[in-house]
N, C-alpha and C positions, 0 to 999 in steps of 0.2 A: 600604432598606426596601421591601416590598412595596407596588406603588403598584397602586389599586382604577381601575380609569376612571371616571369622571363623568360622563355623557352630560348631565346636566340640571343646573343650580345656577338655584333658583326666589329670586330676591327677595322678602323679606317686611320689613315696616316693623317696627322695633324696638317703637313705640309704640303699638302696639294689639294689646289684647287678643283684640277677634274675630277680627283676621286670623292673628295667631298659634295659633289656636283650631281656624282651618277648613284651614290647609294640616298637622296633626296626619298627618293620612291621604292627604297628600300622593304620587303618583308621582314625583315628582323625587323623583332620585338624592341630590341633596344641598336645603337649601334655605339662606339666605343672612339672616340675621338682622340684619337692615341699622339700624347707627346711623348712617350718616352721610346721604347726601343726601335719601332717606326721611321723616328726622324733624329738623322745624322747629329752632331754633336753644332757644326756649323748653322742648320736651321733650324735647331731648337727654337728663338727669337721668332724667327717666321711662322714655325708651328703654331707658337702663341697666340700673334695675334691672328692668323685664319681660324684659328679654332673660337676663340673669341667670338671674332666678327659673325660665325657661322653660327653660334647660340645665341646671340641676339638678335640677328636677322628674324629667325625661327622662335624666339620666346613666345610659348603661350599659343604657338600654335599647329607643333608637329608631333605626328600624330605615333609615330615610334617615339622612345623614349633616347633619350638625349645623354650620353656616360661621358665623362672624360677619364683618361688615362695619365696622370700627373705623372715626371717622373719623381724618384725614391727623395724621399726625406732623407736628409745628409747630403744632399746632392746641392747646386747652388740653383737649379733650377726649380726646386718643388716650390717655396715658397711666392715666385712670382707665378707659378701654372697657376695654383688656387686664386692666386689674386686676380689673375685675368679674366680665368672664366668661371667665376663667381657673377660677374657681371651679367653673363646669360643665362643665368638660375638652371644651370645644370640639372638632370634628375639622379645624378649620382656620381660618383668619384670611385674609380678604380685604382686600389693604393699598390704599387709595387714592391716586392722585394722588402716587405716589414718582417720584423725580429718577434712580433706578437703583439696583444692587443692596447701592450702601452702606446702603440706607435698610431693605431686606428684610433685610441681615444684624443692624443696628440692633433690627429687631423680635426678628428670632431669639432675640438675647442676652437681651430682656427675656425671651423665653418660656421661654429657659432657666433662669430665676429663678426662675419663675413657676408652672414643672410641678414645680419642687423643693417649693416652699412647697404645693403642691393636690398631692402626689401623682402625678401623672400620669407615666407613662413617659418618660424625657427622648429630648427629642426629635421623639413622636407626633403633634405640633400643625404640620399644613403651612402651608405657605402659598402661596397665589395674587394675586399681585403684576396690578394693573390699570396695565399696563409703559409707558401710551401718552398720560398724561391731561394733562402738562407739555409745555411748545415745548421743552424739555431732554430729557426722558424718552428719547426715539425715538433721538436719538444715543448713547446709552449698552447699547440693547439688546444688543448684540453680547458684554458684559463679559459676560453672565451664564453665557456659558458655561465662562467661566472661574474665576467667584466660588466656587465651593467652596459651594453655600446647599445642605446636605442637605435641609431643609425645604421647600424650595418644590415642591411643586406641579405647578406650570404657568405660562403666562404667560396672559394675557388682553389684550386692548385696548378703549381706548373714546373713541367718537367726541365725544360730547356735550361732556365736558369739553376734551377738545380744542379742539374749536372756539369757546368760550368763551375759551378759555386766548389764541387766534390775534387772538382779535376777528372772525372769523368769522361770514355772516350764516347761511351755511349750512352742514352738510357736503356737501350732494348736488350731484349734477353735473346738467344740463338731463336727461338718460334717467330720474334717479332713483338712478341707480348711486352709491357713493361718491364723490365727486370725488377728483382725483390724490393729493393730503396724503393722504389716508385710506384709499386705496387701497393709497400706499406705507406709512403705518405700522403696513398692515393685513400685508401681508406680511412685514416687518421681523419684525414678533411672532411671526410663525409661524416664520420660520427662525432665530431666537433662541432658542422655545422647543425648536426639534427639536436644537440647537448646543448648548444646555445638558441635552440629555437629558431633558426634564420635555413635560409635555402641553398644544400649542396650544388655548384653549378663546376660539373665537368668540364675539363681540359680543352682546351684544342685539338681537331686529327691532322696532322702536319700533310699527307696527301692527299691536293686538294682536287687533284685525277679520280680520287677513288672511290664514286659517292655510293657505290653499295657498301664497300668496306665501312664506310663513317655510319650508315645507314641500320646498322648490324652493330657497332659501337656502339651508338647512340642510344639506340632502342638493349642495349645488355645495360648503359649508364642510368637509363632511367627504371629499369626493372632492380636496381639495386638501390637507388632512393633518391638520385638525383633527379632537378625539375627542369635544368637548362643546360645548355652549353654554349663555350666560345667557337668564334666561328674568322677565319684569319681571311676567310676568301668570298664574295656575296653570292657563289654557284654551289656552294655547302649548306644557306640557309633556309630553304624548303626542305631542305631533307634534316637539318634539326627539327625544325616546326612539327614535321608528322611526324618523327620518332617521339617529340615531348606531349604531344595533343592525344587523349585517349580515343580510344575507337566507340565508334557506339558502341556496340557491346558490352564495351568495359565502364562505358555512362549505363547502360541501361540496369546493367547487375547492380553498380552501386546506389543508383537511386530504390532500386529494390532494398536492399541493404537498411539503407536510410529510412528507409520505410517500416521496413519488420522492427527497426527501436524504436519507433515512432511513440510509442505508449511508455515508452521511460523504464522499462524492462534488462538487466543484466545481458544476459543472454538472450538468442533466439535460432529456431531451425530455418534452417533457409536450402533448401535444393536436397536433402537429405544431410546436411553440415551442421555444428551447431559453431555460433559466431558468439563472438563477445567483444567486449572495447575495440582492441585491435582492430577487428574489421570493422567495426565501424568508425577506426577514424582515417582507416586507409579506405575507406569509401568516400569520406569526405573529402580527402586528398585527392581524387581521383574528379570527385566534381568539381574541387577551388581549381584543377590546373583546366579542366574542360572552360570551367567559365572565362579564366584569362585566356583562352584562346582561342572564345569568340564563338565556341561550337553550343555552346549549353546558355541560357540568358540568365 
């Protein structure tokens, strides 16, 4: 299936109406309709059905893309989220806190049940697995490239819950930087998600004060191979958008690029360089995220 890049996935709390209200006209790419950690343990039930009601209002015809945030399998609530908002044909499911890709194939099947009963094309519902939240998790990344998940996605990671999970007081290291755990399960996810063919989508930046800092992130997270990022606040989403969207420049070389193997050629010189595959499919990559973002036709 044709995969769309996502430069932006905006968290919103299942349980309110205003909020649900004001990110409508939202710039994010995608926005994240969050039942799980968002909303209290008491308005779970509420979560539901607003989120519901709020994808089927909009089915079929809003123009960001549409995620839900279920919460974890094992829990007594995951089973009725997918049931609820299956109904407004979701563009995808954001699974929490999974142990590995039994647990994403696990949801697949229900969704396969699920697009039968609403209609929806089987299959169309992806999913983006938060690969990293378990002291289990991070050993398993590697299967995904294996598991056969047409549905998924991408992979993602997250720190917060992790360290929780660890008994951890912190994630960060004395600079601010990630410390070592986090740094290694940060890249684990990235070469997971490039191993199973689907799209690295970077962390959240928890200060949502600091948009040069996230700005400077952002544009280090996509210079190492990710296409997207979370985004916890809707004053962080233009500045993910232009750290994920290439610059001219970097459109302009690569359709050059594109161009010098245009004759089906191994190799070619280009600016004094000589290139081979490699550059040409990180040129290609440079035009699929231009085209998802609107700047390239």
């Amino acid at each position: 299936m044709t995969r769309r890049l996502i430069r932006s996935f905006l968290f919103v709390p299942g349980d309110s109406d205003k909020k649900l209200a004001k990110v409508a006209d939202s710039p994010a790419d995608a926005l994240i309709l969050d039942l799980e950690d968002a909303v209290a343990e008491p308005r779970k039930a509420v979560a539901r059905e607003l989120v519901s009601q709020y994808l089927q209002d909009r089915r079929g015809r809003n123009r960001t893309q549409l995620w839900v945030r279920i919460n974890p399998l094992g829990t007594d609530h995951a089973l009725p989220d997918l049931t609820a908002v299956m109904a407004g044909a979701p563009a995808g499911i954001v699974l929490p806190k999974i142990d590995g890709p039994a647990d994403v194939l696990r949801v697949g099947h229900y969704l396969d049940a699920l697009e039968a009963v609403h209609g929806i094309p089987p299959g169309s519902t992806r999913i983006l697995p938060v690969a990293t939240e378990t002291a289990r998790a991070p050993f398993s990344l590697g299967e995904f490239a294996a598991a056969g998940i047409d549905r998924l996605y991408g992979l993602t990671w997250g720190a917060e819950d992790l360290s929780a999970a660890l008994g951890a007081s912190t994630n960060l290291g004395p600079t601010g930087e990630w410390a070592v755990t986090y740094q290694t399960v940060r890249s684990l996810a990235l070469l997971a998600a490039r191993a199973a063919d689907v799209e690295p989508v970077e962390t959240l930046y928890a200060d949502i004060r600091d948009l040069e800092g996230l700005a400077v992130s952002s544009r280090r997270a996509r210079s190492e191979g990710f296409t997207g990022r979370i985004a916890i606040h809707p004053a962080q989403v233009e500045t993910i958008n232009a750290a994920f969207t290439p610059s001219q420049a970097e459109i302009d070389y690569a359709q050059r690029v594109i161009a010098a193997f245009a004759d089906g050629v191994g190799t070619v010189a280009l600016d004094g360089k000589m290139l081979d595959a490699p550059h040409l499919r990180q040129a290609e990559r440079v035009l699929a995220m231009a085209c998802s973002a609107g700047v390239v036709g």
